[in-house]
C-alpha positions in Angstrom: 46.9 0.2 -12.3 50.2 0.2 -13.5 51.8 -3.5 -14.2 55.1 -3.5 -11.8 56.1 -6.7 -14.4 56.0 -5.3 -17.7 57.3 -1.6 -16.9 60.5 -3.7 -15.3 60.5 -5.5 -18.4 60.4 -2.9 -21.3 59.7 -3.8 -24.7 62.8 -4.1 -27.1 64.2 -4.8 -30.5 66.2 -7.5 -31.2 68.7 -5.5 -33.3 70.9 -4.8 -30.7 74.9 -3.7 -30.2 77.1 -6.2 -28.3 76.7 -5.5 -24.8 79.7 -2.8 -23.0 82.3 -5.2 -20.4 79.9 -3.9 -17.7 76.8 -5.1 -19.2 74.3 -7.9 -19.0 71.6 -7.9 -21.6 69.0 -10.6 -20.7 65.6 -11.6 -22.9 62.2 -12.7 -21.4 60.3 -14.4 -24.0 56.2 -15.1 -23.4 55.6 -18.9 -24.7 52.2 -17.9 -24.7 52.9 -15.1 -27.7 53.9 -18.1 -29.9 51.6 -20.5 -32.0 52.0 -24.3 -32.4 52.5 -23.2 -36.4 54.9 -20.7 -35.5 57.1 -23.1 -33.4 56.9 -25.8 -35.8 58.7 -23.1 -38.3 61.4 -23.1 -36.0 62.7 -27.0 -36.5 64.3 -26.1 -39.7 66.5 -23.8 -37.9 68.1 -25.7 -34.9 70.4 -28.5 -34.5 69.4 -32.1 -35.7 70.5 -32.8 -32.4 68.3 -30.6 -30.2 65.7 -31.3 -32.4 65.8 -35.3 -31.6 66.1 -34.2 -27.6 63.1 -31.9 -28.1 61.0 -35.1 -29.6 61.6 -37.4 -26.5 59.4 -34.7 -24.1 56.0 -36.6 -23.4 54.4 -33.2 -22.9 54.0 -30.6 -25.7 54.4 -27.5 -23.7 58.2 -29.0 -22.4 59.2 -29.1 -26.0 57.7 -25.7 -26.5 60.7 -24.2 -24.0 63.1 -26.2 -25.1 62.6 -25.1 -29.0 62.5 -21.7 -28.3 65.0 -21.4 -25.9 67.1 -23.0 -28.3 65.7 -20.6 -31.4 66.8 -17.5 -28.9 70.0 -17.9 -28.5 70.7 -18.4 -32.3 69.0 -15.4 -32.8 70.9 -13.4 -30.1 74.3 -15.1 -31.1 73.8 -14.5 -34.7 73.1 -10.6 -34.2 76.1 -10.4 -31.8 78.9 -12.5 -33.4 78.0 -11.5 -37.5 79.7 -14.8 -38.2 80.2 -18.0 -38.3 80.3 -19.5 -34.8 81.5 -23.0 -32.6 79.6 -23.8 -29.5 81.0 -26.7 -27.2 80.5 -27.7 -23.9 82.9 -27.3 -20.8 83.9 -30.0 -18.8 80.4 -29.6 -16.6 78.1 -29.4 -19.9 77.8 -25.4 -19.5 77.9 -23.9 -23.7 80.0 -21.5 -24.4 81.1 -19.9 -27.5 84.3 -21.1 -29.1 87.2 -18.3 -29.3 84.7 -15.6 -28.8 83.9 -13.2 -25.8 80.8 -14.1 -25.9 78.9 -15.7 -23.4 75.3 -16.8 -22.8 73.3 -18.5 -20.4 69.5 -19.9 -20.8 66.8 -21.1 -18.9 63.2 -22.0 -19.4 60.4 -22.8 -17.1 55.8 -22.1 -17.0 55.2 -19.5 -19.8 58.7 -18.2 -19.9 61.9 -18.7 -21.4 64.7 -16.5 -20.0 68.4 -15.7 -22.2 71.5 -13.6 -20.7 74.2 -12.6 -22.7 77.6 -10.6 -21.8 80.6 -9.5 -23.1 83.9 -11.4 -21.5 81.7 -12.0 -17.7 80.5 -15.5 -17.4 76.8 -15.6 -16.8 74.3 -17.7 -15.3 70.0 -17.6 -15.0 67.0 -20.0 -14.0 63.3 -19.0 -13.6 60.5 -21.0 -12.1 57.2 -21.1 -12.5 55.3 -20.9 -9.0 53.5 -24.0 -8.7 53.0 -26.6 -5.6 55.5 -28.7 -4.9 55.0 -31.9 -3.0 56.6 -32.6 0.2 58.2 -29.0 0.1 59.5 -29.2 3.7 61.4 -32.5 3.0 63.1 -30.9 -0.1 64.3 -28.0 1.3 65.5 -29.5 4.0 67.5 -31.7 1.8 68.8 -29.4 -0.7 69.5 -25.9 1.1 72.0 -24.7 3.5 71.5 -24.8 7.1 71.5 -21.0 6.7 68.3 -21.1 4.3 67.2 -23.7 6.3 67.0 -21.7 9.2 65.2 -18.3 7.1 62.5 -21.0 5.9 61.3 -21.7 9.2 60.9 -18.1 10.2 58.9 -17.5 7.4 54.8 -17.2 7.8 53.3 -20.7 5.7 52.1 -18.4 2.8 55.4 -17.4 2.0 57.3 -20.3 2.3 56.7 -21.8 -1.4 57.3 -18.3 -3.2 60.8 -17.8 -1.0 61.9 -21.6 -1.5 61.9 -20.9 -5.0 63.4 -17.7 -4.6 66.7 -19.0 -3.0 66.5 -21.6 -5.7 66.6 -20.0 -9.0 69.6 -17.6 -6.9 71.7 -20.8 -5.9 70.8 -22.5 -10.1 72.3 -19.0 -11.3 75.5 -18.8 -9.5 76.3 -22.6 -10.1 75.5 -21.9 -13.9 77.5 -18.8 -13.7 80.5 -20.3 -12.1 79.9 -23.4 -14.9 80.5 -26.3 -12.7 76.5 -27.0 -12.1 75.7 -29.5 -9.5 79.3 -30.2 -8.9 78.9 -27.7 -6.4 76.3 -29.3 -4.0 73.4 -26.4 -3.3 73.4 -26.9 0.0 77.2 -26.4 0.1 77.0 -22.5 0.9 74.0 -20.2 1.4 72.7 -17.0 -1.2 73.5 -13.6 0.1 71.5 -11.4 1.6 69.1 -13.8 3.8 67.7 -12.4 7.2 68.5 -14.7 9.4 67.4 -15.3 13.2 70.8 -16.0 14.6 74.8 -15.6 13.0 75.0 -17.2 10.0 77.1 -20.8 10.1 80.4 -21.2 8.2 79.8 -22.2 4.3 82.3 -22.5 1.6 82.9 -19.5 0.1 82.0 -19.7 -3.4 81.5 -16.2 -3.6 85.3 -14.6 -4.3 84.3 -15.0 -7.7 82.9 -11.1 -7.2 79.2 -12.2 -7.9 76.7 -10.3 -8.3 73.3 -11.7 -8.5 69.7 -10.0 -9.7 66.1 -11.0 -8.6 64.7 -10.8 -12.4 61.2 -10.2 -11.0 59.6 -12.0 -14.0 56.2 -11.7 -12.5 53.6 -13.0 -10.2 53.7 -16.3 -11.1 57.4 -17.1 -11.6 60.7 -15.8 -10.4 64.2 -16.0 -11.8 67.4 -14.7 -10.8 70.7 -13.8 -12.9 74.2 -14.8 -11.6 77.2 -12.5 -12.9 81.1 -12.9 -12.1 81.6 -9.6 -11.8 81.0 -6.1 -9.8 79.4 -3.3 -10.9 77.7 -5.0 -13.8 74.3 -3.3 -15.7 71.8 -5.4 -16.2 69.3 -4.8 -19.4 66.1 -6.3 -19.6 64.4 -6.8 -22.6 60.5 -8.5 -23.0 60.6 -9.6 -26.3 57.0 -10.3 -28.8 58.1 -13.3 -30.6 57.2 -11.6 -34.1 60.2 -9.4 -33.9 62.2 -12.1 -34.7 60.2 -13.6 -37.9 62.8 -11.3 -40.2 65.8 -12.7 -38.9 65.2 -16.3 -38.6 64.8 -15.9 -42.1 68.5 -15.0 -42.4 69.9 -18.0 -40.3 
């Protein structure tokens, strides 16, 4: 049987060309393809101050994303810039690249970290891991639209967790992508493309940004979606064996 997952993820190199104006290159890295001695060859290479953030998770495997997550995106930014680089923060804590087209979004979450990249589009990702969440009614109830509240009700009870975090990782991407974060309350407008019972109610339009926004399809026990301000974009996924990158994290 053929593994819908990994064919939608093909394997890749990390020598790559900058991505094309209409491109979005996004990484899926397997946390499980990466040893504790491995990781801890990685500390010499990132910041002194992720590194101090990364030492205040209680649990291991939290520090695990956050390190590589961090590793990635040096890597990917090193073989797309060639130089010396800047990264800041905007005035909502979303990084961006100093005087460079550049830009890069990450996320991280169960045995998967998840990186996007473009070339002069502002992007945004987030992937969750599938896992039981307490009092799920209560929170999404709280923290969707009336619109999305409305789908979740219609839905059969065995599909409710896998959809909730569905519309989730969409509405994370696009708040990422438009770099305000939770400025924008989530329950402020509803995703696209939502089957919904009766008319849809009025939201604020956040959406004349031109999104466009891809289910990743990670695999069967996380989903993720990617967030682009811009139309007729190409995404390019990549699944990516943490050894390719032993040659250049020598060079950083």
């Amino acid at each position: 049987m053929i593994d819908q997952f990994s064919t939608d993820w093909p394997m890749g190199d990390v020598l790559i060309n900058r991505p094309k104006t209409d491109e979005v290159l996004c990484w899926k890295i397997n946390l499980k393809d990466i040893s504790t001695n491995e990781l801890e060859g990685y500390y010499q290479h990132i910041s002194k101050e992720d590194l101090l953030k990364s030492d205040k998770f209680v649990h291991f495997e939290d520090k695990k994303r956050y390190i590589v997550a961090r590793m990635g995106i040096k890597i990917l930014l090193k073989n797309l810039i060639h130089t010396d680089y800047q990264i800041e923060k905007n005035a909502f804590g979303k990084p961006y690249v100093k005087n460079s087209p550049i830009k890069f979004n990450m996320s991280h979450s169960g045995d998967f970290v998840i990186l996007a990249v473009s070339s002069g589009t502002e992007v945004g990702v987030d992937v969750e891991a599938i896992r039981d969440i307490p009092n799920l009614e209560s929170l999404y109830l709280n923290t969707l639209h009336f619109n999305e509240i409305s789908y979740m009700k219609h839905l059969a009870p065995a599909l409710i967790l896998r959809n909730f975090l569905q519309i989730w990782t969409q509405k994370e991407a696009i708040v990422k992508a438009l770099g305000k974060g939770l400025s924008i309350p989530l329950e402020s407008f509803s995703v696209p493309g939502l089957v919904l019972p009766s008319p849809p109610k009025k939201f604020i339009n956040i959406f004349s940004e031109n999104l466009t926004i891809f289910d990743l399809n990670i695999d069967e026990n996380h989903v993720g979606a990617l967030a682009v301000c811009s139309k007729n974009v190409k995404l390019i996924k990549i699944s990516l064996k943490i050894n390719k990158l032993s040659p250049i994290i020598h060079k950083i």
